[in-house]
FIKOLZA-1660 file (N, C-alpha, C; in steps of 0.1 Angstrom, whole numbers, plus 5000, padded with zeros to 4 digits):
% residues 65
   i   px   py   pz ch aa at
   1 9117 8067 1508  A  X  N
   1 9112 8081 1512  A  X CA
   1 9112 8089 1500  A  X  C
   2 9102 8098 1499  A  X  N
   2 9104 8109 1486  A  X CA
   2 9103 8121 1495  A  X  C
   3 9111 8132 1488  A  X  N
   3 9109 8147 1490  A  X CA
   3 9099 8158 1482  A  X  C
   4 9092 8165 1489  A  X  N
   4 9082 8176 1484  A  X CA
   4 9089 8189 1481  A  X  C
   5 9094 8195 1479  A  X  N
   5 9097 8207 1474  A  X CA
   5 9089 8220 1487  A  X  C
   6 9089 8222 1492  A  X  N
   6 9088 8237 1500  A  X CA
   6 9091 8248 1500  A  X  C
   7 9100 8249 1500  A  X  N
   7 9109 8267 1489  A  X CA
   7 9123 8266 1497  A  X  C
   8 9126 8276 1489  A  X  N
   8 9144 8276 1489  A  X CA
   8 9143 8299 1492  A  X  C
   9 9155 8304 1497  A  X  N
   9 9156 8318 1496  A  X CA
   9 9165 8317 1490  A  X  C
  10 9168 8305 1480  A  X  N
  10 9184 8311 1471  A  X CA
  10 9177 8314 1460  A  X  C
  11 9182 8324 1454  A  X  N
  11 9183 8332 1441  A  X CA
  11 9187 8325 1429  A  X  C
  12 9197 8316 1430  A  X  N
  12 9204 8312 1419  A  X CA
  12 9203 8294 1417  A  X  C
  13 9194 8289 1429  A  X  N
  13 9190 8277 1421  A  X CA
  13 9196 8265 1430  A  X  C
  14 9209 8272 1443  A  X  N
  14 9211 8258 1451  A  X CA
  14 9206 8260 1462  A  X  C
  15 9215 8254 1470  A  X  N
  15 9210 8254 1487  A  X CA
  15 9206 8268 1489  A  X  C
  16 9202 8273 1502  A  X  N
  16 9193 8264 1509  A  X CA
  16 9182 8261 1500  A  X  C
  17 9174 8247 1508  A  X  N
  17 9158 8243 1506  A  X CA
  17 9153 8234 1514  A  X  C
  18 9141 8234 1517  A  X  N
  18 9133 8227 1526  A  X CA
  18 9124 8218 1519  A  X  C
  19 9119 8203 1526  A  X  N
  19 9116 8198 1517  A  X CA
  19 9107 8194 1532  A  X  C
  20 9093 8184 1530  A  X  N
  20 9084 8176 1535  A  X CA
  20 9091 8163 1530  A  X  C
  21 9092 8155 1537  A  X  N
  21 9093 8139 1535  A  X CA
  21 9077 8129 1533  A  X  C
  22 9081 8118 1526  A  X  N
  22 9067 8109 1527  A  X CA
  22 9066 8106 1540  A  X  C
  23 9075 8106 1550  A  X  N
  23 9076 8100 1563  A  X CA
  23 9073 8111 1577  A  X  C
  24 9063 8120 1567  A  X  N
  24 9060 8132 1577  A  X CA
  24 9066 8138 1583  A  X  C
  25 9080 8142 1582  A  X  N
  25 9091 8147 1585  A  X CA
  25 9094 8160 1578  A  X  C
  26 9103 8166 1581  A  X  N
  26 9109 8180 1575  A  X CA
  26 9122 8177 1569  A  X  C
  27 9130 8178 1557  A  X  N
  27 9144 8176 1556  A  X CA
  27 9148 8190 1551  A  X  C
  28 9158 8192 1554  A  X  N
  28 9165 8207 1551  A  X CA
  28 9179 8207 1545  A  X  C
  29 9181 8209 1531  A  X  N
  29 9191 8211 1525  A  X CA
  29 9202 8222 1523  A  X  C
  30 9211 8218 1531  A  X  N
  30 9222 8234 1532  A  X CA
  30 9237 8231 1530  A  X  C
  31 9244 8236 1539  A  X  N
  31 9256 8236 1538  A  X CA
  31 9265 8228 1547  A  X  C
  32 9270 8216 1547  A  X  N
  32 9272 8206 1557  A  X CA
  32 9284 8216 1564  A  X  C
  33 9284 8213 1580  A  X  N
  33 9291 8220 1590  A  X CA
  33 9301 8209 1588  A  X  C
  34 9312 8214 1590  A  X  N
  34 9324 8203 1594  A  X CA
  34 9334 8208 1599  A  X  C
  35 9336 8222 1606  A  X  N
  35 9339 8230 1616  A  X CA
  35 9339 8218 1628  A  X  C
  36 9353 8207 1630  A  X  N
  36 9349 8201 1643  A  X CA
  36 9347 8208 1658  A  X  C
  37 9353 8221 1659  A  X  N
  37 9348 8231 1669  A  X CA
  37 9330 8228 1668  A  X  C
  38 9327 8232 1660  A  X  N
  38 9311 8231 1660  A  X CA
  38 9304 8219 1660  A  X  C
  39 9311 8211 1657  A  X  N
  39 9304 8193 1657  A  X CA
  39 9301 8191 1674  A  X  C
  40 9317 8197 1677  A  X  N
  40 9321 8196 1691  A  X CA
  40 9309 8196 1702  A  X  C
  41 9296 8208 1696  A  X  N
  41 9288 8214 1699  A  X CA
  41 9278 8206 1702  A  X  C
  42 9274 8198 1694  A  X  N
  42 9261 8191 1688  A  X CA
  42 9262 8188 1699  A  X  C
  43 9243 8180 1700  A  X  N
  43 9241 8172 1713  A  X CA
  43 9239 8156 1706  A  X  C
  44 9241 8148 1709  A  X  N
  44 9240 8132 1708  A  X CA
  44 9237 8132 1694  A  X  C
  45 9246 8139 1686  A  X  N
  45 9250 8135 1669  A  X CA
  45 9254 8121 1666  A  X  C
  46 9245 8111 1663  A  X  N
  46 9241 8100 1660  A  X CA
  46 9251 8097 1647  A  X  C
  47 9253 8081 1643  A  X  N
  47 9258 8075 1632  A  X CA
  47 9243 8081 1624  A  X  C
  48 9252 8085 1611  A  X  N
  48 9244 8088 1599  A  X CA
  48 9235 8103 1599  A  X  C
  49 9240 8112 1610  A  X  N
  49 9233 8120 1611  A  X CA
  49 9242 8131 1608  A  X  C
  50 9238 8152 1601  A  X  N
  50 9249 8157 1600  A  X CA
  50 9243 8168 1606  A  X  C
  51 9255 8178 1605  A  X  N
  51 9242 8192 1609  A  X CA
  51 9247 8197 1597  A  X  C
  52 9234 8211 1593  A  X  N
  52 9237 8216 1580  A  X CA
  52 9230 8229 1581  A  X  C
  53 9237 8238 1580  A  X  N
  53 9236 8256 1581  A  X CA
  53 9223 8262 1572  A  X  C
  54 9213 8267 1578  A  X  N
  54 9204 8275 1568  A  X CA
  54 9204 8292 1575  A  X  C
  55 9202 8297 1562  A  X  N
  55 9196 8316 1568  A  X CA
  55 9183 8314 1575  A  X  C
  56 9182 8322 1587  A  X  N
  56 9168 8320 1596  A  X CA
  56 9158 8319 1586  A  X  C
  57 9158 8330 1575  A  X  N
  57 9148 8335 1564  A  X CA
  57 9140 8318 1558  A  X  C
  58 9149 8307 1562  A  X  N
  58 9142 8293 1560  A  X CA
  58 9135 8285 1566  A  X  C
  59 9133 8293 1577  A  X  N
  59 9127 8287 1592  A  X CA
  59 9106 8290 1584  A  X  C
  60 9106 8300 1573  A  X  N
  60 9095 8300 1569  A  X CA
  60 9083 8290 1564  A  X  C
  61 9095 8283 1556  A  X  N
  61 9092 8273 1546  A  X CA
  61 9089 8261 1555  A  X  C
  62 9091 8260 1568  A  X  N
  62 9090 8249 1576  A  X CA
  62 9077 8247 1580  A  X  C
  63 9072 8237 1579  A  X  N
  63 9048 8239 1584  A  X CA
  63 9051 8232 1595  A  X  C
  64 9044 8238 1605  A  X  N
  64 9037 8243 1620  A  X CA
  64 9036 8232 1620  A  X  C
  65 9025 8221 1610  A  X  N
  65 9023 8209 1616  A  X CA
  65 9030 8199 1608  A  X  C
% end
C-alpha cells in the first residue's frame, strides 16, 4: 500500500494528517487513544486496528468520494 499526502492543520510539521491509500481508502494520522475508558467505547475494535484523535478542522482534507 502507498500513502498520498492530503493536508495536515498542524503548524509545525506533525500530526494530525490525512492521507488517500493506493487501496482507495482514507488513512488518518493522529494521536493513538489509549485511554482504556475510551477503548472501552469502541465498537468491534478488531486485532490490528487502533483509534486515533484528529481536530474536526481534519474532517476537510477527507474526499466525498
Amino acid at each position: 500500500m502507498r500513502l498520498r499526502f492530503l493536508g495536515t492543520s498542524s503548524e509545525n510539521g506533525d500530526c494530525p494528517a490525512a492521507y488517500e491509500t493506493s487501496n482507495g481508502t482514507v488513512a488518518i494520522q493522529g494521536k493513538l487513544v489509549l485511554d482504556p475508558q475510551a477503548l472501552g467505547d469502541a465498537v468491534n475494535l478488531g486485532l490490528g486496528e487502533a483509534i486515533v484523535e484528529i481536530p474536526r478542522e481534519m474532517l476537510e482534507f477527507i474526499p466525498k468520494e
